[in-house]
C-alpha positions as CSV (number, residue, x, y, z in Angstrom):
1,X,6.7,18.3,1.0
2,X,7.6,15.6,3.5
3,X,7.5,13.0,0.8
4,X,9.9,15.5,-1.3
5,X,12.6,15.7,1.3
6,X,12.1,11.7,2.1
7,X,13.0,11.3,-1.8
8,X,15.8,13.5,-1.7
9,X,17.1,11.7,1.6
10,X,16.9,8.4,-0.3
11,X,18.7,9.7,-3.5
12,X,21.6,10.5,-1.0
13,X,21.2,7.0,1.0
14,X,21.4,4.9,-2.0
15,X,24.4,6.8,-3.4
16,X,26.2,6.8,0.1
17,X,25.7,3.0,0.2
18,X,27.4,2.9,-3.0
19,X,30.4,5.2,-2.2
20,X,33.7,2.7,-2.0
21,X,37.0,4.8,-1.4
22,X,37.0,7.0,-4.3
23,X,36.2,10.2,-6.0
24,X,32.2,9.5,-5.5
25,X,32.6,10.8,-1.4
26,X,32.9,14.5,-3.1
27,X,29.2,13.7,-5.2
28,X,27.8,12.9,-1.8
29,X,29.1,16.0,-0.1
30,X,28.1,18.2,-2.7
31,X,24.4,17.0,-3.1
32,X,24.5,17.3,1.0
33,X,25.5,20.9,0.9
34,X,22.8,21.2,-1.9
35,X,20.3,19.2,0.1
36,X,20.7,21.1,3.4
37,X,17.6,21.6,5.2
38,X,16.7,18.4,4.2
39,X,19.8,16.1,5.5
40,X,19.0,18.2,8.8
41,X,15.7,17.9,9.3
42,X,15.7,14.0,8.3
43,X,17.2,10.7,8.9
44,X,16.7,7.3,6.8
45,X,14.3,4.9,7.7
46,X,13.0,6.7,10.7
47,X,16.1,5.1,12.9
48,X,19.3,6.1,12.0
49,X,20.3,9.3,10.6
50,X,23.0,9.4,7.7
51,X,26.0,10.5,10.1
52,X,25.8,7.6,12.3
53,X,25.6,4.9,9.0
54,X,28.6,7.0,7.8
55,X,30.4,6.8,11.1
56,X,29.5,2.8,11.5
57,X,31.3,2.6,8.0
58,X,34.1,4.9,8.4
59,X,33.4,7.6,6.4
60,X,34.9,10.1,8.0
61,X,34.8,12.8,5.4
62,X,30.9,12.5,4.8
63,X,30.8,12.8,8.8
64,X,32.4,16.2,8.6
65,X,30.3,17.5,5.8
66,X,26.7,16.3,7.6
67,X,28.1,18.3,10.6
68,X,29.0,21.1,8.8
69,X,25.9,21.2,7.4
70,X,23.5,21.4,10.5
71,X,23.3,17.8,11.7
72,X,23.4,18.6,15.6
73,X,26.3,15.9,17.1
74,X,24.4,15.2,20.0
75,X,21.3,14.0,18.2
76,X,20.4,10.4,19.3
77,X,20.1,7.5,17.1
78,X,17.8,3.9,17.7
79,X,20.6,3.1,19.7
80,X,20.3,5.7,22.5
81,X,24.0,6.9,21.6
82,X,24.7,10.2,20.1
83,X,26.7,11.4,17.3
84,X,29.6,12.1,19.3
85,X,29.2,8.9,21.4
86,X,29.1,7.0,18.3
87,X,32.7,8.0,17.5
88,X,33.9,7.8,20.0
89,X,32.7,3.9,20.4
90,X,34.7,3.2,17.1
91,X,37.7,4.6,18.7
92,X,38.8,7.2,16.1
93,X,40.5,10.4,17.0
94,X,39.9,13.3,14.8
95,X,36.2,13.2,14.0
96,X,36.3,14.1,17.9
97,X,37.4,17.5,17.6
98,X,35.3,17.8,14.6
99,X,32.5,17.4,16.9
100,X,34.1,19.5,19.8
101,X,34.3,22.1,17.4
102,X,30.5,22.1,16.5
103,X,29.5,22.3,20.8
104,X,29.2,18.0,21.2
105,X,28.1,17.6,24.7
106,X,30.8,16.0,25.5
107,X,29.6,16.8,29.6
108,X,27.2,13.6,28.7
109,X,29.5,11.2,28.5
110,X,30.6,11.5,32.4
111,X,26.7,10.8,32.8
112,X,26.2,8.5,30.1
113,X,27.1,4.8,31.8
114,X,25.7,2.7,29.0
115,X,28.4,4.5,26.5
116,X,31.2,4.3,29.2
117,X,30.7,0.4,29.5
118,X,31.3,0.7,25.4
119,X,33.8,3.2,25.4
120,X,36.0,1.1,28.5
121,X,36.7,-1.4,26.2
122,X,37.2,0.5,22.9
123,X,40.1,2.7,24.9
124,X,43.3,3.6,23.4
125,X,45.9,6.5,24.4
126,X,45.0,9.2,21.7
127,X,41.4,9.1,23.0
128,X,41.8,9.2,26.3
129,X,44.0,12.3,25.9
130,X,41.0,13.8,23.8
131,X,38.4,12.9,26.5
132,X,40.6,14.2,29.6
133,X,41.2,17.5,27.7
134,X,37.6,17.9,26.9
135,X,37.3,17.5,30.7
136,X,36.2,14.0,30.8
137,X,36.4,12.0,34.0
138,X,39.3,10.3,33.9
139,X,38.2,8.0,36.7
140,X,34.8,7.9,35.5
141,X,33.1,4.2,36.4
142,X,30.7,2.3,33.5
143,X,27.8,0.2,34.2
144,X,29.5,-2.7,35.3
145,X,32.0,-0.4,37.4
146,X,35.1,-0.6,34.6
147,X,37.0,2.3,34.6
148,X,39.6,3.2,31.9
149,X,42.2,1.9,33.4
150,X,40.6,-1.4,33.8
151,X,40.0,-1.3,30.4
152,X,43.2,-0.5,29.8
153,X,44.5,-3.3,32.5
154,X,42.3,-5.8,30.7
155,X,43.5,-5.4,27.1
156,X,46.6,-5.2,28.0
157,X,47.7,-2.0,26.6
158,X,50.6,-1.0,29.0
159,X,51.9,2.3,27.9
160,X,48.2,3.1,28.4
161,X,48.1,2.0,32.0
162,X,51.1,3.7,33.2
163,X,49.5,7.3,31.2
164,X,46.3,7.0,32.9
165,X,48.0,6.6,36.2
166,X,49.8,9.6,35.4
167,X,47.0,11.6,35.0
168,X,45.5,10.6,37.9
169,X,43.3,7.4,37.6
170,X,43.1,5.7,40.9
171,X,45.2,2.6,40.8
172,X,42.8,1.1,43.9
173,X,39.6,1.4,42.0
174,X,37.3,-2.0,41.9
175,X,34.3,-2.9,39.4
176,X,31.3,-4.1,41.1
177,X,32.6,-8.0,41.4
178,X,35.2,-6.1,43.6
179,X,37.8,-6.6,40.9
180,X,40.9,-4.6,40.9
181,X,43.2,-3.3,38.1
182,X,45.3,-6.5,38.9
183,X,42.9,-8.9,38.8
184,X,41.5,-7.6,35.2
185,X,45.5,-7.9,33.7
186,X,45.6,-11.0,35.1
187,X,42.4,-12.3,33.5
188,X,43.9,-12.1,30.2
189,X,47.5,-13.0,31.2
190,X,48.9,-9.6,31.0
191,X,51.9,-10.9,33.3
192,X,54.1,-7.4,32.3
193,X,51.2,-5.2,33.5
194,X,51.0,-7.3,36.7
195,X,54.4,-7.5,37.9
196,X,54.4,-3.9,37.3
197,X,51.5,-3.1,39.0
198,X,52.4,-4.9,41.7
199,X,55.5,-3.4,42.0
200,X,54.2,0.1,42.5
201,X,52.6,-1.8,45.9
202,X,49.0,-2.8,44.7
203,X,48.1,-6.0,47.1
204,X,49.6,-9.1,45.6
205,X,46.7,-11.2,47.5
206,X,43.9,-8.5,46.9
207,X,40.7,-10.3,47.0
208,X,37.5,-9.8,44.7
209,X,33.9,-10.1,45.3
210,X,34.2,-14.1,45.1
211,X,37.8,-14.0,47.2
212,X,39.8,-15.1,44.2
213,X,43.0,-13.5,44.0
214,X,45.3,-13.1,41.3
215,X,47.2,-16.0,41.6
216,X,43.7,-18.1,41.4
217,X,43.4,-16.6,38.5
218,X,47.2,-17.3,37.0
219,X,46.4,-21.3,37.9
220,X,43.2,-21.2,36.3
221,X,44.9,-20.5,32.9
222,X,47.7,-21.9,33.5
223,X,50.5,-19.6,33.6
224,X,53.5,-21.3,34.8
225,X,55.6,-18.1,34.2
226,X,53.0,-16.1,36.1
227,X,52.8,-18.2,38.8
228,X,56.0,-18.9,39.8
229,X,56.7,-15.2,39.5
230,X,53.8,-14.8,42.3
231,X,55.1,-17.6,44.7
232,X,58.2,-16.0,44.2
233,X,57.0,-12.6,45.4
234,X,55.0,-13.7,48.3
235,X,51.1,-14.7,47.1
236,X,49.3,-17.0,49.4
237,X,49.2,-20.6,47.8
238,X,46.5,-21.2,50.1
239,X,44.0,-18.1,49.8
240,X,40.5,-19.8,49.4
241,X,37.5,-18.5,47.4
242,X,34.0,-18.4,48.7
243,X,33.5,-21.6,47.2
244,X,36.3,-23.0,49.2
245,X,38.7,-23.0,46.2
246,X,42.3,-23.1,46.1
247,X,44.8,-21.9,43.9
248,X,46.0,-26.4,43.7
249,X,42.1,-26.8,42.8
250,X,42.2,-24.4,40.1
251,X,45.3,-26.2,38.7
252,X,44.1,-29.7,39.2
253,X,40.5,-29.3,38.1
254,X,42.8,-27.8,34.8
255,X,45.4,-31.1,35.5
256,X,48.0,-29.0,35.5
257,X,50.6,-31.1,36.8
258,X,53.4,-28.9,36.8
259,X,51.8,-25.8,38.5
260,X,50.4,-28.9,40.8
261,X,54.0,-29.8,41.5
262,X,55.0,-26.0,42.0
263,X,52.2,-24.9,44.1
264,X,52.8,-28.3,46.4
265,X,56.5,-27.8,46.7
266,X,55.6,-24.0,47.9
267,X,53.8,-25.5,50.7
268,X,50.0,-25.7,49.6
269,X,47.7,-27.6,51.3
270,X,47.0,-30.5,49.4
271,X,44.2,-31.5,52.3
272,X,42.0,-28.7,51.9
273,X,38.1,-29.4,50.6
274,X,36.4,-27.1,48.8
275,X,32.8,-26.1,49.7
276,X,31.1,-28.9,47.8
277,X,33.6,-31.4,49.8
278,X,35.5,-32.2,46.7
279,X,39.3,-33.0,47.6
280,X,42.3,-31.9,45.3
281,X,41.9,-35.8,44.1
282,X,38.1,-35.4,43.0
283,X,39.3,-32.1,40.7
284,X,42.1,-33.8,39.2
285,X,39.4,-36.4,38.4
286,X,37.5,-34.2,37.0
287,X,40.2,-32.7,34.1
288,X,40.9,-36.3,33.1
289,X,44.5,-36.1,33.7
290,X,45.8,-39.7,34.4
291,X,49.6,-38.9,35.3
292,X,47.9,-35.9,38.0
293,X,46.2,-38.7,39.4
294,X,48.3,-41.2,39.6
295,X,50.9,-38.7,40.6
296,X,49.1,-36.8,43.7
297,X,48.3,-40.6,45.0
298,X,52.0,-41.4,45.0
299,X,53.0,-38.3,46.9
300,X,50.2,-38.6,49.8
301,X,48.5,-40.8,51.8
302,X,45.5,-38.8,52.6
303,X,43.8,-39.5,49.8
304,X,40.8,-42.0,50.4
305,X,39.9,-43.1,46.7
306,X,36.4,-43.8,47.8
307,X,36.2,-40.1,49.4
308,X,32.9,-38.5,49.2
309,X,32.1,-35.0,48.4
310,X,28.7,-33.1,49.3
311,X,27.1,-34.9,47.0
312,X,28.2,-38.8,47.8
313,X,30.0,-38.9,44.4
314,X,33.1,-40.5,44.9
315,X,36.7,-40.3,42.3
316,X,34.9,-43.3,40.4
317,X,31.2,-41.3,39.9
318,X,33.3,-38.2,38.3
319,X,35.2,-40.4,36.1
320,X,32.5,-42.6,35.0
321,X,30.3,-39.2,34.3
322,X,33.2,-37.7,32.0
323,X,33.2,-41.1,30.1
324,X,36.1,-41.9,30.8
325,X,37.6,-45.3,30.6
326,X,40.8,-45.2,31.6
327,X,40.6,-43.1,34.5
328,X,37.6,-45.5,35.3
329,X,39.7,-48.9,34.9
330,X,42.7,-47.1,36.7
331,X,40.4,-46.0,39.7
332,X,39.0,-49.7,40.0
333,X,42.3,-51.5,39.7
334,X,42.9,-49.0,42.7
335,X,40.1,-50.5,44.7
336,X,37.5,-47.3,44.1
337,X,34.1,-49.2,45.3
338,X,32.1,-49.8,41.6
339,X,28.9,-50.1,43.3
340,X,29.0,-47.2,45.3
341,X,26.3,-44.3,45.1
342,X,25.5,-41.0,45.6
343,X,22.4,-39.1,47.3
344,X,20.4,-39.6,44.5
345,X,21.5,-43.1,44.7
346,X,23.2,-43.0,41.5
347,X,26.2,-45.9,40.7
348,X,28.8,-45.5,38.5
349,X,26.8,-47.5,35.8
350,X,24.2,-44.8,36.0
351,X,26.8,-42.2,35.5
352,X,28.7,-44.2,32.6
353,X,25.2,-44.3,30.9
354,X,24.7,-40.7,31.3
355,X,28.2,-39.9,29.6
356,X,26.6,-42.3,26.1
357,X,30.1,-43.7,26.4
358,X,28.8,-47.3,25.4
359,X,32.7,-48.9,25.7
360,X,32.3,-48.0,29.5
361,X,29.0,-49.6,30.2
362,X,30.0,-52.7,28.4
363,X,33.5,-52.9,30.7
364,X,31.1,-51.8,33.7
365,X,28.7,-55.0,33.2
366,X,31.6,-57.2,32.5
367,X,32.8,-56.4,36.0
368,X,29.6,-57.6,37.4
369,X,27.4,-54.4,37.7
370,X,23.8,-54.7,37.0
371,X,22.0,-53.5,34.4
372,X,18.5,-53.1,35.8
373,X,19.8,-51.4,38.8
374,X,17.5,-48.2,39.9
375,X,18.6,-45.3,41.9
376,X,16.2,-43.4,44.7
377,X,13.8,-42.3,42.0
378,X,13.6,-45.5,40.5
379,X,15.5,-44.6,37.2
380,X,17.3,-47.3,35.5
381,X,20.2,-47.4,33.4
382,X,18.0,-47.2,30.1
383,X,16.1,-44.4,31.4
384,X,19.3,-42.2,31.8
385,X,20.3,-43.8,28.0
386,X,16.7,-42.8,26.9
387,X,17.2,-39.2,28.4
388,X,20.7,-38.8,26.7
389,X,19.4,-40.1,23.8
390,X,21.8,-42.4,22.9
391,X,20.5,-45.3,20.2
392,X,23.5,-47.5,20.4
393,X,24.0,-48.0,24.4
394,X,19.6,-48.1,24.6
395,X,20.1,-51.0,22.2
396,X,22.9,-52.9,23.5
397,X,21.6,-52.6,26.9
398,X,17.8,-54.1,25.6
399,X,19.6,-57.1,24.2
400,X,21.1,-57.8,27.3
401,X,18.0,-58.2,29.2
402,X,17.1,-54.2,30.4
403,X,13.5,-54.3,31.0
404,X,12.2,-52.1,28.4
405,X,9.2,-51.2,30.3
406,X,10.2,-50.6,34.2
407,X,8.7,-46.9,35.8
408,X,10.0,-45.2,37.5
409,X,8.7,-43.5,40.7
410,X,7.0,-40.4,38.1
411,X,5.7,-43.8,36.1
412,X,8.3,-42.4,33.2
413,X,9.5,-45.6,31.2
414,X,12.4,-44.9,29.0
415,X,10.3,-44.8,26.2
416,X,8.9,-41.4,27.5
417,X,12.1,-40.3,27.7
418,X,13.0,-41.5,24.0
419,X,9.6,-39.5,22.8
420,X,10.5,-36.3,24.9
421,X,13.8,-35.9,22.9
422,X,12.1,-37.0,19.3
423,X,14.3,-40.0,19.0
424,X,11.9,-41.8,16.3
425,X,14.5,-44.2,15.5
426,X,14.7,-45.0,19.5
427,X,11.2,-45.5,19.7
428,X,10.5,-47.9,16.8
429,X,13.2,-50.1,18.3
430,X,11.9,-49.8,21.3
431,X,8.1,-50.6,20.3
432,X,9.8,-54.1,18.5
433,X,11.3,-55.0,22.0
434,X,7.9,-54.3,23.5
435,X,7.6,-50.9,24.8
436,X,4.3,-50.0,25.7
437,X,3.0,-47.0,23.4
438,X,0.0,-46.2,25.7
439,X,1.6,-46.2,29.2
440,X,0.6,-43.0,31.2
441,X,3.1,-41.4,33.7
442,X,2.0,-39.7,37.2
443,X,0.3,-37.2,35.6
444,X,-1.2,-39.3,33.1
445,X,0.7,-38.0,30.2
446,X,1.1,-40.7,27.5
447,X,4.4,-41.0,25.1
448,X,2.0,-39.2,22.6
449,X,2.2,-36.3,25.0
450,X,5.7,-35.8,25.1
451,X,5.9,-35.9,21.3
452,X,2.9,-33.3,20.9
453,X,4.5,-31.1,23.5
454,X,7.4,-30.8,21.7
455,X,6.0,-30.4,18.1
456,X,7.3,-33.4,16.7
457,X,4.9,-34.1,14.0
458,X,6.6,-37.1,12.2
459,X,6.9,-38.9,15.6
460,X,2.9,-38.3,16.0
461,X,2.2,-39.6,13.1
462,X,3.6,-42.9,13.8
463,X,2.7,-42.7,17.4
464,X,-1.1,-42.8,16.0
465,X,0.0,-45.2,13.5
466,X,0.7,-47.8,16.2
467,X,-2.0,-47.1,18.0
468,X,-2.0,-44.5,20.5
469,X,-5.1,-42.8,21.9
470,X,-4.9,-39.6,20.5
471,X,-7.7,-38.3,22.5
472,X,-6.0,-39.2,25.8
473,X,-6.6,-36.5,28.6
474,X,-3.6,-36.0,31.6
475,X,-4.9,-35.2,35.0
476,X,-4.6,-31.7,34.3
477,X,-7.2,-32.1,31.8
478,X,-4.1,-31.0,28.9
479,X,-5.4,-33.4,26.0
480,X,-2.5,-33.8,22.9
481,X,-4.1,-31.5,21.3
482,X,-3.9,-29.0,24.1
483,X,0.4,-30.1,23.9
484,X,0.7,-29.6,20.3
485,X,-1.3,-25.7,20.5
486,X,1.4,-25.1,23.5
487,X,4.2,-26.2,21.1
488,X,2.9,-24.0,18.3
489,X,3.6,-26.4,15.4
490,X,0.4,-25.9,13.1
491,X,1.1,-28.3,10.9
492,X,1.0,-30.7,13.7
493,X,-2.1,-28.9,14.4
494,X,-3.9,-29.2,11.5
495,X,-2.9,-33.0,11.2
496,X,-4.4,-33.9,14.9
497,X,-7.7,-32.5,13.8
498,X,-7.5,-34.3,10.8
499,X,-7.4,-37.4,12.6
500,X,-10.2,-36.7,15.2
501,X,-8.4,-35.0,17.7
502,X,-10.2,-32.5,20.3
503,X,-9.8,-30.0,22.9
């Protein structure tokens, strides 16, 4: 019997799938009215029954004729949503009342937080009227604390706004990063739904969780209209997040030099360090933005170019790790110390090197830095080259006299490195300009290691090829055999054991 009614529930599957937007929809309904007790007591595939695949695809009418037909409304689907939760997620109106009509439990949804957190976002005004007259909480809060009308605040739907408010949503009510309807119009530039929001006396310098405030958040994508508006109306140019952020360091680490210029001439403090230590300079730095560079150094004197932050980088390290070369040759021309380092006693060569930008490094030696250098874990400019992967800066620095096979303080040379990221092209250059294959690192991993580990089986192969032990053992007793079974890679597998390898 259950195979009969599984039959019948396929007959109608396969012909719903092939309903477009015709005159087949009355076929289905008509084999559905035929087929009751089956479409009731069944669903396709064990997961979803045939109202939620007709609601995902818009059939509205085949909707109404399941539910008029026995399917319950509030049955659950793989999903953990029910029929009436699944309509309402796609946001239409009048399958709804369909569903209100057959007794939908529409009391779940207040208690349902999963579907509010969907339903936030899928908000419109038709639906909300719907929900509130089927006495759903109009100030009900989802998962992540959204109510409607941040839902409505974030997609900018105005007239939406102002009706929830009139029905009585609460205009003060934060989502759990302490976000208020402001702060979510603002997040998406809704400048109308601000100003108006403000004007009805919501905080103009409310804080969230994180103490950004609106007009962080106006800098931060660059709103010139929305900013000025702010200044205009009274926001503090100098409210600071937890992480000692500005409104100025929003806009410079964006180089914006026009809201720059605007925040500055409405008094903010161009002085202030965030809580890394990085100064307005070192964020301007950061967004590449020459003319804000060159312009904030015109207008003050404060600026030290070889300022530190927390972590000893100076203007020059930011640059040179963004790859850029002419904020780099700008800086130096300034007198920005080239052979300072950081705490991990990087240079700017190291951080040139980590960018790949090979055009830097060259212009970097050529103004005397050395190319052997090591910082405090004895890492040399090839090894951050290796690590990137970069073939044509690992090259031109080995012609010009890197030694290929200095450790550092982990014994890692950069042809480890080269291995760990596959780079077989890297490493057969590197074994012509001597790198040794067999060289172990502190824990006595080999190149042939890395390459294992990683399931690289063509870099193996060649790896044994030219030599390596492929029964080598690490101090944690993890032979390349034990690597390649960690990686998964059975081919590689199977070709280790080919070629003698062992547990």
């Amino acid at each position: 019997m259950e195979n009969k009614n599984e039959d019948v529930l396929l007959e109608l599957f396969q012909l719903y799938q092939n309903i477009e937007f015709g005159n087949d929809s009355e076929l289905f309904k008509n084999l559905i009215t035929e087929h009751q007790s089956q479409v009731t007591a069944y669903y396709y595939d064990k997961k979803s029954f045939l109202t939620h695949l007709a609601l995902q695809q818009g059939k509205d009418d085949i909707v109404k004729a399941l539910i008029n037909n026995g399917i319950n409304p509030n049955i659950i689907d793989r999903y953990s949503l029910p029929t009436d939760h699944k309509t309402l997620y796609v946001g239409r109106l009048e399958l709804p009342l369909s569903l209100a009509e057959k007794n939908a439990n529409n009391d779940l949804i207040n208690q349902d937080y999963k579907y509010l957190r969907e339903l936030s976002y899928k908000a419109n005004k038709n639906l909300c009227k719907w929900l509130i007259s089927n006495k759903v909480n109009v100030c009900a809060i989802a998962q992540a604390g959204n109510s409607l009308l941040h839902a409505a605040a974030y997609k900018g739907n105005f007239k939406l706004c102002q009706w929830l408010l009139e029905n009585g949503a609460d205009i003060h009510a934060r989502d759990k990063d302490g976000n208020t309807i402001l702060h979510k119009a603002a997040y998406n530039d809704h400048f109308e739904i601000c100003k108006w929001l403000i004007e009805r006396d919501l905080e103009i310098d409310s804080q969230n969780s994180y103490n950004y405030t609106v007009l962080h958040r106006a800098t931060h994508n660059g709103n010139l209209e929305f900013c000025k508006w702010l200044v205009e109306h009274g926001a503090n140019v100098n409210a600071v997040s937890k992480g000692g952020n500005t409104p100025l360091h929003k806009a410079a680490g964006n180089g914006n030099l026009v809201i720059c210029k605007l925040l500055i001439e409405n008094n903010a403090d161009i002085n202030i360090r965030d809580k890394d230590k990085n100064s307005i300079l070192h964020k301007a730095i950061f967004s590449g933005n020459l003319s804000l560079c060159k312009w904030l150094m015109e207008i003050s004197k404060s600026f030290d170019i070889n300022e530190k932050n927390r972590y000893a980088d100076t203007a020059l390290h930011i640059a040179a790790s963004r790859g850029n070369i002419e904020l780099t040759m700008w800086l130096t021309e300034n007198r920005a110390d080239i052979h300072a380092k950081n705490t991990e006693g990087n240079t700017v060569f190291h951080c040139a090197a980590y960018s790949g930008n090979l055009e830097l490094c060259q212009w970097l030696k050529g103004k005397g830095c050395d190319v052997n250098i090591a910082n405090a874990d004895g890492n040399t400019i090839l090894h951050f080259a290796a690590y990137s992967g970069n073939f044509d800066l690992c090259c031109w620095l080995i012609d010009n006299g890197v030694e290929i096979n200095l450790s550092n303080k982990n014994n890692n040379t950069p042809f480890h490195y080269a291995a760990y990221n596959g780079n077989l092209e890297l490493c057969k250059f590197m074994r012509e300009k001597g790198a040794e294959i067999d060289k172990i690192d502190i824990e006595g991993s080999s190149a042939l290691h890395y390459a294992a580990y990683n399931g690289n089986l063509e870099l193996c192969q060649w790896l044994v090829e030219q030599g390596a032990e492929i029964n080598l053992t690490n101090k944690e007793g993890n032979s390349v055999l034990n690597k390649a079974a960690y990686n998964g890679n059975i081919e590689l597998l199977k070709w280790l054991i080919y070629k003698g390898a062992s547990f």
